[in-house]
N, C-alpha and C positions, 0 to 999 in steps of 0.2 A: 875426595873431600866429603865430609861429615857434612850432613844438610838435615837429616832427620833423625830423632832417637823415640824408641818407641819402647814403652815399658811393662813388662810380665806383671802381673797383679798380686796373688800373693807371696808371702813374705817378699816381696820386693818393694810395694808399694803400701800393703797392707800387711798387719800384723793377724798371724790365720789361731791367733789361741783365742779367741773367744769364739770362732764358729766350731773348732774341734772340741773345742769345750760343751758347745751345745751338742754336737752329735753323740759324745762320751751320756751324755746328760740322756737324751733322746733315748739311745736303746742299754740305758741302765746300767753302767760302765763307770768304775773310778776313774775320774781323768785321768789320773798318772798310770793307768792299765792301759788305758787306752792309745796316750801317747808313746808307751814302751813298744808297742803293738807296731804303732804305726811306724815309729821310727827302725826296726826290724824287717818289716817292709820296707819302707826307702832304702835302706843296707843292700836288698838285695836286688835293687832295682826295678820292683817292680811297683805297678799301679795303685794310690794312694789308695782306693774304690775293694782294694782287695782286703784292705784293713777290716771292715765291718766283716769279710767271712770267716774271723775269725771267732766272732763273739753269738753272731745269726748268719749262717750258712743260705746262703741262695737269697742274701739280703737285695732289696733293688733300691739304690740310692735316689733313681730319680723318682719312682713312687715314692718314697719316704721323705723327701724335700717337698712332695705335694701335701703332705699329712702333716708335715710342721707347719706349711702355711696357713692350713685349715685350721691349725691346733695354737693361730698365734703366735707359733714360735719359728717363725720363717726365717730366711737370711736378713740379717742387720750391716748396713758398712756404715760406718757413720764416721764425723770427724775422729773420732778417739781412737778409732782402729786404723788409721794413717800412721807410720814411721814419722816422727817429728823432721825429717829432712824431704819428704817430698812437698810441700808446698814451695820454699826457697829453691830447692833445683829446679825443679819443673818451671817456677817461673823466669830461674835464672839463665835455664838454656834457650825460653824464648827471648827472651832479653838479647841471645846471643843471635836472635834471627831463626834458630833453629825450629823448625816443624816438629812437636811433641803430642807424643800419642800414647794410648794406653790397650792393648790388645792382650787377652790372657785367655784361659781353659776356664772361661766361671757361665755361668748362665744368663739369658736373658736380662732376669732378674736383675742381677746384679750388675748390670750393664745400668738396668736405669740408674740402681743405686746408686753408683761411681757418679752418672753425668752431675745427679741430683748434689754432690761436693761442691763443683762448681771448680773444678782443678782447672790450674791452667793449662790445658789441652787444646789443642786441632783436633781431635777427634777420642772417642773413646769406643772400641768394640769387643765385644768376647766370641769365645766360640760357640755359645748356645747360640747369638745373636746368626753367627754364620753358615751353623751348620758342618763344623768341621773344628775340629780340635789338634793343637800342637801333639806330636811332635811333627806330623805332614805336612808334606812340603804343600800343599795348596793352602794352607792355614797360612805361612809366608806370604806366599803370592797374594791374600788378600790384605796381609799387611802391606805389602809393596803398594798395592793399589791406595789402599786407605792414605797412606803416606805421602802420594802421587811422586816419589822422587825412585832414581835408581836404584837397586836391590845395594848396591853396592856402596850408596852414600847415606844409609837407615845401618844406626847402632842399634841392637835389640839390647834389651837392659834384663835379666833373671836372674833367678835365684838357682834353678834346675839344671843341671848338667846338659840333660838328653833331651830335655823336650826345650828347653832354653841355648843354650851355648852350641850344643852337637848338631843341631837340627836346625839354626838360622844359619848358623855358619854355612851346613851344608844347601842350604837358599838362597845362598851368596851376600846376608848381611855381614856387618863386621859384630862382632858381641863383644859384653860384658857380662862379668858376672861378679852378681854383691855378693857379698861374705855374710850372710846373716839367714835368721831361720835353721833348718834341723839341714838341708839341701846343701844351701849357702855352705854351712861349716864344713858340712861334710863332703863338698868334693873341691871344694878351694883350690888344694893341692893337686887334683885328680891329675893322671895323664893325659888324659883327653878334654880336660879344660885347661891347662897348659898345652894344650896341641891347638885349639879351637879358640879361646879367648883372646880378644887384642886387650882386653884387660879384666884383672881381680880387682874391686872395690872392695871398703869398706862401710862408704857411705855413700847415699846418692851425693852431695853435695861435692864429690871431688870432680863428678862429673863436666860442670862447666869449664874447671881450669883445666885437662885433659882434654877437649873438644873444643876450646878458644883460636887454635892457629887451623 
């Protein structure tokens, strides 16, 4: 039995083109170089963070998220970069009783940012906040905690194949995975999100009727 769903951040909850927009912006990059870049990267599975060494070699992303802060152009999440269906799901599966949470790979920061929405949440955490980032399994386990219910009755909701779907599953949650974002589309289909997934979405909102019985 379903009791808890707890949700990936970006593209699943937030739309991420306006932060990759400022990093394209940041170290001097046409967006569409940039996003060609990155999406070539996701292709081949590896780490979003490897993108920049392609343009500044031996880049450090978290010094450089410090120098945008300094520089006023720090991280923004604000209403406008919300998916138009997470307000109505999110309140629609507490509606249903359900325990709803938000746990993703984003920093600190953006941890207040999220609370500062005012989502209808039980809890909202990231990994900067915890100290440890998806795809590892203790990054789980402290969803499980957050959640306070069994590993087994918490649906994880992402966008990511392997640090979303491959990797709660393997934590013993049940997953989902939406179909949107560059991730989303792109492994929809995949073997191992057909192996891994108790469901492909399109949208958050199909979520409550799928989780009602």
């Amino acid at each position: 039995m379903v009791t808890a769903v707890v949700f990936d951040v970006g593209e699943t909850l937030l739309d991420d083109s306006r932060e990759w927009g400022a990093w394209a912006d940041w170290i001097g990059v046409p967006r569409h170089t940039f996003s060609t870049v990155l999406g070539a990267v996701t292709v081949s599975g590896r780490d979003n963070a490897e993108t920049f060494q392609y343009f500044r070699p031996g880049f450090n992303v978290a010094h450089e998220r410090l120098l945008r802060e300094d520089a006023g152009l720090g991280e923004r999440i604000e209403e406008q970069d919300l998916y138009p269906d997470v307000r109505s799901s999110l309140a629609a599966l507490q509606g249903l009783g359900l325990r709803v949470g938000v746990a993703g790979n984003q920093t600190a920061r953006a941890a207040e940012l999220l609370r500062a929405l005012a989502l209808p949440t039980d809890f909202v955490s990231t990994s900067g906040e915890w100290g440890v980032a998806k795809p590892s399994e203790t990054f789980f386990e402290r969803v499980v905690e957050a959640a306070a219910v069994h590993a087994e009755q918490i649906v994880y909701v992402g966008d990511h194949r392997d640090n979303d779907v491959v990797a709660a599953k393997a934590a013993g949650l049940r997953t989902a995975l939406i179909r949107r974002g560059p991730w989303g589309y792109l492994w929809a289909d995949d073997p191992l999100v057909k192996r891994d997934a108790d469901w492909v979405i399109s949208s958050l909102d199909e979520l409550p009727a799928l989780l009602a019985g």
